[in-house]
MMTF fields as JSON, N, C-alpha, C and O atoms, coordinates in Angstrom:
{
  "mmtfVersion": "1.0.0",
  "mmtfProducer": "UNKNOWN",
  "numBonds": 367,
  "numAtoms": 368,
  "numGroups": 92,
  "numChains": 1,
  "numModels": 1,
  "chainsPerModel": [1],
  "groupsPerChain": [92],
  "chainIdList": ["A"],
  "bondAtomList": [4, 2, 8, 6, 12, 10, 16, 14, 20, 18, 24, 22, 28, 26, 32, 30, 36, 34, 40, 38, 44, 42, 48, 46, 52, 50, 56, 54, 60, 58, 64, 62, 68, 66, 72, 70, 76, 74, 80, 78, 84, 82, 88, 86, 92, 90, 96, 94, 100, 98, 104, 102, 108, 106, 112, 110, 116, 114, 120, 118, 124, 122, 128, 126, 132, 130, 136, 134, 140, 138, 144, 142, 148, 146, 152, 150, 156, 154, 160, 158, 164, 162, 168, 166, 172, 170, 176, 174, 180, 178, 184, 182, 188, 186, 192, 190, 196, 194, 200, 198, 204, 202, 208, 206, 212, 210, 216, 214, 220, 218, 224, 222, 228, 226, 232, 230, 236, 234, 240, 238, 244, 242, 248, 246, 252, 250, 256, 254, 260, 258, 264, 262, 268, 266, 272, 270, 276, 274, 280, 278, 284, 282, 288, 286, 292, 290, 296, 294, 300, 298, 304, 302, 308, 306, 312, 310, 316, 314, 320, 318, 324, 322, 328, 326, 332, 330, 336, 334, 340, 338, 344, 342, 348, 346, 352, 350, 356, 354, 360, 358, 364, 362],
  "bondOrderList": [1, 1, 1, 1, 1, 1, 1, 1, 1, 1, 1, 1, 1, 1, 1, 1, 1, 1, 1, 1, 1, 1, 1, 1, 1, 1, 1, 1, 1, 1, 1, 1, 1, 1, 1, 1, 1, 1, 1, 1, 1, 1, 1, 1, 1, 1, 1, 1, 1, 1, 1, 1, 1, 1, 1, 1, 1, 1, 1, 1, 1, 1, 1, 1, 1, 1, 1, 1, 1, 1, 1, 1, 1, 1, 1, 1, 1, 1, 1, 1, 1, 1, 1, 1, 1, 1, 1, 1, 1, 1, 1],
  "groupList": [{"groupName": "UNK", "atomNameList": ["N", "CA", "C", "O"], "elementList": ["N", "C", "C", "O"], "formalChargeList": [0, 0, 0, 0], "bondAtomList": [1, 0, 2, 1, 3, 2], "bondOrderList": [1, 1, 2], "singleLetterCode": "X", "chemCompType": "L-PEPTIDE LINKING"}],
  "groupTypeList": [0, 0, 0, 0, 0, 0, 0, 0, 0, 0, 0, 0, 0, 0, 0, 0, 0, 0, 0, 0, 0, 0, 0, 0, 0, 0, 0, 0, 0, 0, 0, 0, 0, 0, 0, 0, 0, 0, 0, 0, 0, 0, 0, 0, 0, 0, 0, 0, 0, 0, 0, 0, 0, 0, 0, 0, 0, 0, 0, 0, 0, 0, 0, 0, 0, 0, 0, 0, 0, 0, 0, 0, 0, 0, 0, 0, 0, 0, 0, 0, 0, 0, 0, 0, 0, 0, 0, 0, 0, 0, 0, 0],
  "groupIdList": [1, 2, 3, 4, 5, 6, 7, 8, 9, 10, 11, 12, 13, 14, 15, 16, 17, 18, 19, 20, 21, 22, 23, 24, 25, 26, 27, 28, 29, 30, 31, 32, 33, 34, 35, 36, 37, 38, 39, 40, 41, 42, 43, 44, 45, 46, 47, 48, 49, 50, 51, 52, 53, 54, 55, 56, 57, 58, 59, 60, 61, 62, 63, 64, 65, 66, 67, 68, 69, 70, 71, 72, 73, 74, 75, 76, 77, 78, 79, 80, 81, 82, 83, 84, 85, 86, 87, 88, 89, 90, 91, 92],
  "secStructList": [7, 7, 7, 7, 7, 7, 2, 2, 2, 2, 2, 2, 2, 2, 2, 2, 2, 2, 6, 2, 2, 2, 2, 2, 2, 2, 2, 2, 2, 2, 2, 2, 2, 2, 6, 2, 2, 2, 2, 6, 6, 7, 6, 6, 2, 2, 2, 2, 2, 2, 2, 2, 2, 2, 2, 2, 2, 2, 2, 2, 6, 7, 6, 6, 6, 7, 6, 6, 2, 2, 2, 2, 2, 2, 2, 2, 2, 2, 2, 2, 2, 2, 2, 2, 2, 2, 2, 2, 2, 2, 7, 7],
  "xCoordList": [74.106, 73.351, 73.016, 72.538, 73.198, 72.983, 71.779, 71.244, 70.96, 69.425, 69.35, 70.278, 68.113, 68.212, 67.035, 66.016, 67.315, 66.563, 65.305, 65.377, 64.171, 62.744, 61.779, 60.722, 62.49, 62.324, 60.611, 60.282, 59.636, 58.341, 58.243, 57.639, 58.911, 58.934, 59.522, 58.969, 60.523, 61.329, 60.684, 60.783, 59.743, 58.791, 57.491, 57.118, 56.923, 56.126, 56.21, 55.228, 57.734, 57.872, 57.843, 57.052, 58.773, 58.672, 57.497, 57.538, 56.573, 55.035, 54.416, 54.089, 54.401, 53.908, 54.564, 53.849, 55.943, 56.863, 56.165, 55.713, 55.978, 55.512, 54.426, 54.461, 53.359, 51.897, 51.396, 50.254, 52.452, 52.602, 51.157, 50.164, 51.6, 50.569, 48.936, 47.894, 49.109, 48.114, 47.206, 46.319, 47.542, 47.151, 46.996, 46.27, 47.55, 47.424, 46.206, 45.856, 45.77, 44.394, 43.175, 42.195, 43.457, 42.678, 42.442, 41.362, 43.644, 43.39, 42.394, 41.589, 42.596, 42.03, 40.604, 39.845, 40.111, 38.349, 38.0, 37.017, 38.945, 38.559, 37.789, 36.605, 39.158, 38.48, 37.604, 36.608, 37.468, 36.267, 34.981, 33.995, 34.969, 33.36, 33.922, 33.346, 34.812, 34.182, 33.748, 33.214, 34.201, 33.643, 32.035, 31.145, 32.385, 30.95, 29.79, 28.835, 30.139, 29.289, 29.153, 28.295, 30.27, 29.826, 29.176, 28.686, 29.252, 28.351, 27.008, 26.174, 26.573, 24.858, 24.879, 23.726, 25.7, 24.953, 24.755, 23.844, 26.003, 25.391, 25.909, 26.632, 25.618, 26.589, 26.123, 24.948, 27.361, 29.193, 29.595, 30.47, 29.144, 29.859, 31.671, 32.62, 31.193, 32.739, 33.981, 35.18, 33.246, 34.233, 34.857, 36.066, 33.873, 34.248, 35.257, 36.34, 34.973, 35.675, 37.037, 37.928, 37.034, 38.224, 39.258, 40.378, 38.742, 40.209, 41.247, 42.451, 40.475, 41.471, 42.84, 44.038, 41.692, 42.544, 43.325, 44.458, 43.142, 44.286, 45.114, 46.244, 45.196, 46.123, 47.021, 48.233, 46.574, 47.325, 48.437, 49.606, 47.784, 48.605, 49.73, 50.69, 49.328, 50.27, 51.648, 52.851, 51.013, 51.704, 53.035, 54.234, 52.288, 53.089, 53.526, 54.281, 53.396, 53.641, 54.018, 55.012, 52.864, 52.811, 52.992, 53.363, 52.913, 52.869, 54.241, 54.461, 54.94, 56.868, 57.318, 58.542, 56.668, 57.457, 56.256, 56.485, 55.158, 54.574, 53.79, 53.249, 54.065, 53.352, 51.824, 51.201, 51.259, 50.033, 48.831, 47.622, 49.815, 49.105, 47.967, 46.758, 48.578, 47.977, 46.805, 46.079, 46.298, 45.574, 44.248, 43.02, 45.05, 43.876, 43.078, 41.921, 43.841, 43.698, 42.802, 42.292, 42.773, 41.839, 40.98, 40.011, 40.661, 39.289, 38.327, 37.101, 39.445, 38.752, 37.891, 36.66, 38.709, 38.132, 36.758, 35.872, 36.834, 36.036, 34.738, 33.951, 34.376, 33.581, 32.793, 31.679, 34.068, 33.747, 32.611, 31.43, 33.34, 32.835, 31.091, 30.012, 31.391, 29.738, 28.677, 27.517, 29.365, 28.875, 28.242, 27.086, 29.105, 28.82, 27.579, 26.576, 27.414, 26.536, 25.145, 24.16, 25.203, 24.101, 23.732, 22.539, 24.575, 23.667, 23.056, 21.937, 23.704, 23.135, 21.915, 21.216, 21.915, 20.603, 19.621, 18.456, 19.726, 18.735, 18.237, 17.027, 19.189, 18.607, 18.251, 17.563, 18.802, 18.573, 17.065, 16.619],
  "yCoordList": [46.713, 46.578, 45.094, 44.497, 44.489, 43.353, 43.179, 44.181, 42.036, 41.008, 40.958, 40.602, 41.361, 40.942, 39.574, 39.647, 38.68, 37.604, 37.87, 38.968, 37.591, 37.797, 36.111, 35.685, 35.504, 34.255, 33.771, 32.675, 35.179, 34.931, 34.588, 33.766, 35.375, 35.457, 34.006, 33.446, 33.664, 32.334, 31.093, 30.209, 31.179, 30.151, 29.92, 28.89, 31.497, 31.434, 31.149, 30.751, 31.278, 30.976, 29.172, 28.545, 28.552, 27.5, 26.619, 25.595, 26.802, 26.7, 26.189, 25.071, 27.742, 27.89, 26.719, 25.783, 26.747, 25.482, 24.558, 23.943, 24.327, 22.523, 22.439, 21.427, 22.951, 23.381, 23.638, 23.878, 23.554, 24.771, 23.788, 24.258, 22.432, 21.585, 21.385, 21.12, 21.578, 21.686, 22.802, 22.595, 23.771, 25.377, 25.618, 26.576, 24.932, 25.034, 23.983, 23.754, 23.517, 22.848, 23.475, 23.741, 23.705, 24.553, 25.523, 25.458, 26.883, 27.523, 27.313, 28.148, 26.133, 25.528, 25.58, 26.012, 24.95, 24.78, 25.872, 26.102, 27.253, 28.66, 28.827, 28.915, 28.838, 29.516, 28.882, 29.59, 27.962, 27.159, 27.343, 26.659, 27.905, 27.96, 29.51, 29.795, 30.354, 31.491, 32.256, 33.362, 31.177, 31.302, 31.272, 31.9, 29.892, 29.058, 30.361, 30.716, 30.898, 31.82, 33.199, 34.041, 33.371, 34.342, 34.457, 35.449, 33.054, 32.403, 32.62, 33.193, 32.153, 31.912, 33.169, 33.585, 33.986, 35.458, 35.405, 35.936, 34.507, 34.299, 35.303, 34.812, 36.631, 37.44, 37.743, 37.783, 38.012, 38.43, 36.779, 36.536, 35.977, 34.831, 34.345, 33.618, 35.525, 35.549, 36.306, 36.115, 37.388, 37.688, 36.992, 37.074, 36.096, 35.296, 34.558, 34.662, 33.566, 32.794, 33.97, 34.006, 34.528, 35.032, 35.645, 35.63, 36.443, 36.94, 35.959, 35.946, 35.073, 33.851, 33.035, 32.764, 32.905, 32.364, 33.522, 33.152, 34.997, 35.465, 35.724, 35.754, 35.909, 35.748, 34.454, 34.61, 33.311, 32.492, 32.636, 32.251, 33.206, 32.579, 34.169, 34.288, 35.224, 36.265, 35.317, 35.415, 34.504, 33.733, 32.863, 32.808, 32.284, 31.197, 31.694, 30.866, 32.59, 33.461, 32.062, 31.594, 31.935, 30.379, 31.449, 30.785, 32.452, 33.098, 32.713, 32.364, 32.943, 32.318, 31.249, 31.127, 30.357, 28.813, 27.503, 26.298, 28.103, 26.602, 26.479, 27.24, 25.383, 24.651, 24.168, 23.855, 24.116, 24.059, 25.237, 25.148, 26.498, 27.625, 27.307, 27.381, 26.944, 26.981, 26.136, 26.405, 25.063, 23.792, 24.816, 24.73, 25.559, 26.448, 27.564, 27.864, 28.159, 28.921, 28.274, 29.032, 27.334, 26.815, 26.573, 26.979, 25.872, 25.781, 26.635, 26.553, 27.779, 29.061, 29.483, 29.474, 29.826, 29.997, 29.432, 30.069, 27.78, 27.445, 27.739, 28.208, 27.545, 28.106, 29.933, 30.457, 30.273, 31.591, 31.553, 31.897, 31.089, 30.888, 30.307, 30.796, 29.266, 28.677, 29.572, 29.261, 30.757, 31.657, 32.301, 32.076, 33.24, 33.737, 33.281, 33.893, 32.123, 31.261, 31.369, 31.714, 30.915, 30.493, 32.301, 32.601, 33.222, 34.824, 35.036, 35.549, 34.67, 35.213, 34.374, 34.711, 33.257, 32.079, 32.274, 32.075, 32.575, 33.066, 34.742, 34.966, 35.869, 36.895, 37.302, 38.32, 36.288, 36.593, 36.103, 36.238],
  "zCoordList": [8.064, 9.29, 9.492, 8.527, 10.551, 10.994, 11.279, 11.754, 11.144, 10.973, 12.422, 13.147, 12.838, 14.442, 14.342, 13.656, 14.949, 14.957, 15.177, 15.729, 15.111, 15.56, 16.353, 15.889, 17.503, 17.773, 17.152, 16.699, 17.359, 17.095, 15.361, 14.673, 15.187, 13.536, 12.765, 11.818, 13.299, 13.316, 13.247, 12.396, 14.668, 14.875, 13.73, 13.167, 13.638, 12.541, 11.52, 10.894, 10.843, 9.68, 9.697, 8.992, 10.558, 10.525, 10.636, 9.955, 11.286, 11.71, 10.248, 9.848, 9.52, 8.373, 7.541, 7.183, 7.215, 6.421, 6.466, 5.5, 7.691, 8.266, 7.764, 7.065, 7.691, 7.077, 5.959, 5.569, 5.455, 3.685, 2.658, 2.103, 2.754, 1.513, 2.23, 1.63, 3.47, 4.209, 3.498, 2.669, 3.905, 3.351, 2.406, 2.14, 1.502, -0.299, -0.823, -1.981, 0.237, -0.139, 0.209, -0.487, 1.671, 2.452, 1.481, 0.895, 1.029, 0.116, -1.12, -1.535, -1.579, -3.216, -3.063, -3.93, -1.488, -1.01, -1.148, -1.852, -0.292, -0.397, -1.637, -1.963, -2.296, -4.043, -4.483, -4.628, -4.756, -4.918, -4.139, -4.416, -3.538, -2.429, -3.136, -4.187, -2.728, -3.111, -4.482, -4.567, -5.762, -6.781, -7.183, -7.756, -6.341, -6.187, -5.694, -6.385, -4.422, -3.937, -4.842, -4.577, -6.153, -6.53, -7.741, -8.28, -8.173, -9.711, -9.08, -9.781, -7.538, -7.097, -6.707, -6.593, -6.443, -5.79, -4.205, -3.571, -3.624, -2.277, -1.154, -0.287, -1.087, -0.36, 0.872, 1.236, 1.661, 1.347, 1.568, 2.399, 1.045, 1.195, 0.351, 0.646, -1.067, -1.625, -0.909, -1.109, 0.146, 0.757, 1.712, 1.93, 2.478, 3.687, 3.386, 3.962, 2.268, 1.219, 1.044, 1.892, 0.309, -0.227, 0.175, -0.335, 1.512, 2.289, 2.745, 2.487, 3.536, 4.018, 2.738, 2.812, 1.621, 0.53, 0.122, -0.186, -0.025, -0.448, 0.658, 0.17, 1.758, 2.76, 2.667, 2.813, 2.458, 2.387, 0.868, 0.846, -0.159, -1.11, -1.079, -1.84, -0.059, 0.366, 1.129, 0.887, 2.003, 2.97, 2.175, 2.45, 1.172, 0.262, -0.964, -1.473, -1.599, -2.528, -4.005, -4.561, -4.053, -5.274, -6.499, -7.467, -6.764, -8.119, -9.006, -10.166, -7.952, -8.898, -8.691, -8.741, -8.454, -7.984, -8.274, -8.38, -8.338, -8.147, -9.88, -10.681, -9.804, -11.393, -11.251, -12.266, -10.041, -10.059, -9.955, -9.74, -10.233, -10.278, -11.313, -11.094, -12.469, -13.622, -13.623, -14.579, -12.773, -13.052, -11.898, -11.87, -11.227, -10.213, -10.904, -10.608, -11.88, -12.592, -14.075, -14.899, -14.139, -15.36, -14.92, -15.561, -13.731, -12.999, -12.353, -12.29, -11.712, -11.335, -12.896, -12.935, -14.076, -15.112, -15.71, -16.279, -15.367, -15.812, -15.372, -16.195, -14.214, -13.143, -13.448, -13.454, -13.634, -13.971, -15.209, -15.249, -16.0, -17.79, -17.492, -17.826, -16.846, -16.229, -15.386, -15.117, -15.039, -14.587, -15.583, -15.939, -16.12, -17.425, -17.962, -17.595, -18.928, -19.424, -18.908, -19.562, -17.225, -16.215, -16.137, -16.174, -16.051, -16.214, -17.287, -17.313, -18.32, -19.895, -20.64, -21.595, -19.918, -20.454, -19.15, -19.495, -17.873, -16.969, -17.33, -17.32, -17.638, -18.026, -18.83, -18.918, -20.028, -21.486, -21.832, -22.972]
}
């Protein structure tokens, strides 16, 4: 079966191309504020934060190609871990 062109789809994709390192920062602020908002308890601010960033990284699909997954992924962690800490020495 033959691909029928989608001119909207075409455009979008290209759109997106042109934009791609743009968005992968944009993305990075996401996670970062929405960590941020979920270490202080600031809600639904992790959601506000977080749909947009996972839409994007749906958009760019960084899971199989990009090498800076990992440097996002140690910082998300760290954050997290500081979370951790900042619950267990405030409730403890």
């Amino acid at each position: 079966m033959l691909r029928r062109s989608d001119p909207f789809a075409d455009r979008l994709v290209i759109w997106l191309a042109a934009r791609e390192q743009a968005f992968k920062w944009f993305a990075l602020i996401l996670g970062i504020a929405s960590t941020v908002a979920i270490v202080q308890n600031w809600h639904p601010w992790p959601m506000v934060f977080g749909l947009p960033f996972c839409v994007i990284w749906i958009f760019y699909a960084w899971l199989h190609t990009e090498r800076q997954l990992k440097y996002v992924n140690l910082l998300f962690t760290a954050l997290y871990v500081y979370g951790l800490i900042r619950w267990v020495l405030l409730e403890g």
